[in-house]
C-alpha positions as CSV (number, residue, x, y, z in Angstrom):
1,X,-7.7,-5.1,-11.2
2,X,-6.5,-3.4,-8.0
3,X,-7.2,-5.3,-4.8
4,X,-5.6,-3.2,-2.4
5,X,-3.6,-0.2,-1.8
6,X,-0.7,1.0,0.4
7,X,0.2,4.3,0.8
8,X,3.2,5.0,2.9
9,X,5.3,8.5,2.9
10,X,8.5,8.9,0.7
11,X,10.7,9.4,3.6
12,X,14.3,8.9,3.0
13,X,15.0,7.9,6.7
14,X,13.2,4.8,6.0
15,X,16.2,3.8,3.3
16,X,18.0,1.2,5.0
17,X,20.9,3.2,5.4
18,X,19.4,5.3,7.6
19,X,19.0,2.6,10.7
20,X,21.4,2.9,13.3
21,X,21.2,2.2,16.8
22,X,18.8,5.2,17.0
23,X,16.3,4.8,14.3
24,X,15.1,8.2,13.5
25,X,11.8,6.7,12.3
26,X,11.4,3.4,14.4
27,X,7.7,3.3,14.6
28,X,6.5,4.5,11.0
29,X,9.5,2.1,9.4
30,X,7.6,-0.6,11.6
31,X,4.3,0.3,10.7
32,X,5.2,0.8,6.9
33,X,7.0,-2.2,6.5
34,X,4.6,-4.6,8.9
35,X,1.5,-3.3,6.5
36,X,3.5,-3.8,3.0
37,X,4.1,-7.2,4.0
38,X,0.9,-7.8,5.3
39,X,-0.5,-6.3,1.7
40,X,2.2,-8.3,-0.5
41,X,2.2,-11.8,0.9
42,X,0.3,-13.3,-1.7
43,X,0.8,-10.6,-4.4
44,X,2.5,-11.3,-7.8
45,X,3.0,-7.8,-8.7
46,X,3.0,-4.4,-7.3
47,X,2.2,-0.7,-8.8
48,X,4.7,2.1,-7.4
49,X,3.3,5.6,-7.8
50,X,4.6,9.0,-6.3
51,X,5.7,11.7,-7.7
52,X,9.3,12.3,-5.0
53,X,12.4,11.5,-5.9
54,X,12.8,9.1,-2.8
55,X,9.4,7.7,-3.8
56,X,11.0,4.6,-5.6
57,X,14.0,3.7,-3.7
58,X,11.5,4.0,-0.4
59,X,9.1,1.7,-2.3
60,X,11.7,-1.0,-3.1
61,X,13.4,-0.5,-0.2
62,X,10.1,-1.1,2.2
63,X,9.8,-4.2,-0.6
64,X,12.8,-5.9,0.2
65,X,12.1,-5.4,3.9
66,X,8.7,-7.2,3.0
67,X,10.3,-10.0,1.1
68,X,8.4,-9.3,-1.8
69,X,9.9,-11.3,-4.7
70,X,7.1,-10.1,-7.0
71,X,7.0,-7.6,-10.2
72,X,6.7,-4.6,-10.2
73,X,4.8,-3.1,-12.9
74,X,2.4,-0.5,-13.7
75,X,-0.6,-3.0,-14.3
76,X,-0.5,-4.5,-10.8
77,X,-3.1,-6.1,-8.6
78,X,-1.4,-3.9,-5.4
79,X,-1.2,-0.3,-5.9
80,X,1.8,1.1,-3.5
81,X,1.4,5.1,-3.1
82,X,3.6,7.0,-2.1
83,X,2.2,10.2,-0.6
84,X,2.4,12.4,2.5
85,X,0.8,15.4,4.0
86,X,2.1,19.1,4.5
87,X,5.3,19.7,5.3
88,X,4.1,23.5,6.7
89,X,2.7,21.8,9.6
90,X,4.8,24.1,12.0
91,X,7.5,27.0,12.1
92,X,10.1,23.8,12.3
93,X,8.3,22.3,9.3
94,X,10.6,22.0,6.5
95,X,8.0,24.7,4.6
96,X,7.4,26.5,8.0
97,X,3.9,27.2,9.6
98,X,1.4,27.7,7.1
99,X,-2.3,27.4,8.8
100,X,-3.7,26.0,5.9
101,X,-2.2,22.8,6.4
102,X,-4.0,21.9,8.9
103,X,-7.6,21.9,7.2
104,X,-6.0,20.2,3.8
105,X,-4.3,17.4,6.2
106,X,-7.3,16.8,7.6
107,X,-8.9,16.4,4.5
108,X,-6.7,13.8,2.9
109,X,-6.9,11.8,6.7
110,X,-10.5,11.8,6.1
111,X,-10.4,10.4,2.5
112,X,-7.8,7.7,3.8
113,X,-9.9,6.8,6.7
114,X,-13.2,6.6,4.9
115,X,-12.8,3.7,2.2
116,X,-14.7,6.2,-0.5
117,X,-12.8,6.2,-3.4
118,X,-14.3,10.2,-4.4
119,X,-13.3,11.9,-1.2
120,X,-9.4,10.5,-3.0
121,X,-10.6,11.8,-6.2
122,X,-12.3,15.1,-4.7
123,X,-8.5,16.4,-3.7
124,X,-7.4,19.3,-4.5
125,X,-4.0,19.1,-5.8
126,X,-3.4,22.8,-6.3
127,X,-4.1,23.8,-2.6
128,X,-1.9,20.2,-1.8
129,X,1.0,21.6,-4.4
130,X,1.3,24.7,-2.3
131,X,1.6,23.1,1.0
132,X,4.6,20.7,-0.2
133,X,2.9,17.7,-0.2
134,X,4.4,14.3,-2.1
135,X,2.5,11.9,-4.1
136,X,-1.1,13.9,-3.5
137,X,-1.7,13.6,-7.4
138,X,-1.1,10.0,-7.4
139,X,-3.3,9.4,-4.7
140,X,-6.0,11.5,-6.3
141,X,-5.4,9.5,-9.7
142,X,-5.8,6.2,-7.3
143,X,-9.3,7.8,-6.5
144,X,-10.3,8.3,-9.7
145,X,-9.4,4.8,-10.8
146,X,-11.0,3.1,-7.9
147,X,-14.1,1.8,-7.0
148,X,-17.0,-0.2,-5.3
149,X,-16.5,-0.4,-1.4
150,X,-12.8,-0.8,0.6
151,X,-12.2,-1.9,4.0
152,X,-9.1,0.9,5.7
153,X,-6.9,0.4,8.3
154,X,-4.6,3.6,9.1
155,X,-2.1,1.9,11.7
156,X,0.6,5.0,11.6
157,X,-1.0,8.7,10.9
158,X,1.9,11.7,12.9
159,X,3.9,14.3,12.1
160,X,6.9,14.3,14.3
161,X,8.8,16.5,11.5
162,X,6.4,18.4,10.9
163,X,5.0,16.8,8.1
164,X,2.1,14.6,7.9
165,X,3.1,10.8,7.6
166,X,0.4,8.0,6.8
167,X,0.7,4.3,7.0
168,X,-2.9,3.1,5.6
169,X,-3.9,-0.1,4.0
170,X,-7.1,-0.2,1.9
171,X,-8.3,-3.8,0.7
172,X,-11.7,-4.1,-1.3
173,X,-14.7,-5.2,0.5
């Protein structure tokens, strides 16, 4: 049974290769790793889902930051989503300014803040798809898999690239 859920953005700045003496992503890379610790510590296993090709070297990579020297396995009792928002956002977005983002971002902000389960499941993929989002689909199938009540902390929720990046830690009530 799932006890709690991360979801952190599949950014490949926060590889480990990518810190330097100027980290491009200081405060998320804080935030994400400070909350997968804080959601791991007692964990024996961990579920990755996200469907970006950085999703699970960003997930083992914010792991091993964690110290996390559990399994990780599909049937796990931590669920570890890896999602982000729009990446049209702006005209220096990566998918430039689409207006639309703005309304489906604040959708998904709203589901993540609210601790409901259905507003996850009530996404709509489609609209998310043609936005650019990452790992939208898993986080709807999270939804659908979830519920009773959850208590939500969203520590790290900007878009300094343009994209919408979340840090938010859901642990049932």
């Amino acid at each position: 049974m799932i006890r709690r859920v991360v979801v952190v953005p599949p950014v490949p700045a926060l590889l480990p290769h990518y810190v330097s003496l100027q980290d491009p992503v200081a405060e998320l890379r804080r935030s994400a790793t400070s909350v997968v610790a804080a959601m791991t510590r007692d964990a024996s296993s961990v579920a990755v889902v996200g469907d970006d090709p950085f999703a699970e070297p960003v997930a083992r990579a914010l792991l091993d930051a964690a110290d996390f020297d559990g399994d990780v396995r599909d049937d796990a009792e931590v669920l570890l989503v890896m999602a982000n928002g729009s990446a049209k956002r702006s005209e220096k977005a990566p998918g430039h300014l689409d207006e639309r983002a703005f309304d489906l971002d604040d959708a998904v902000d709203l589901a993540l803040r609210s601790g409901d389960p259905r507003r996850l499941a009530a996404l709509d993929t489609t609209l998310a798809a043609e936005l650019w989002t990452s790992g939208l689909e898993s986080l709807k199938a999270a939804g659908e898999r979830l519920d009773g009540s959850w208590t939500v902390s969203v520590p790290y929720a900007d878009a300094p690239c343009g994209v919408l990046w979340w840090v938010a830690a859901w642990v049932r009530s």
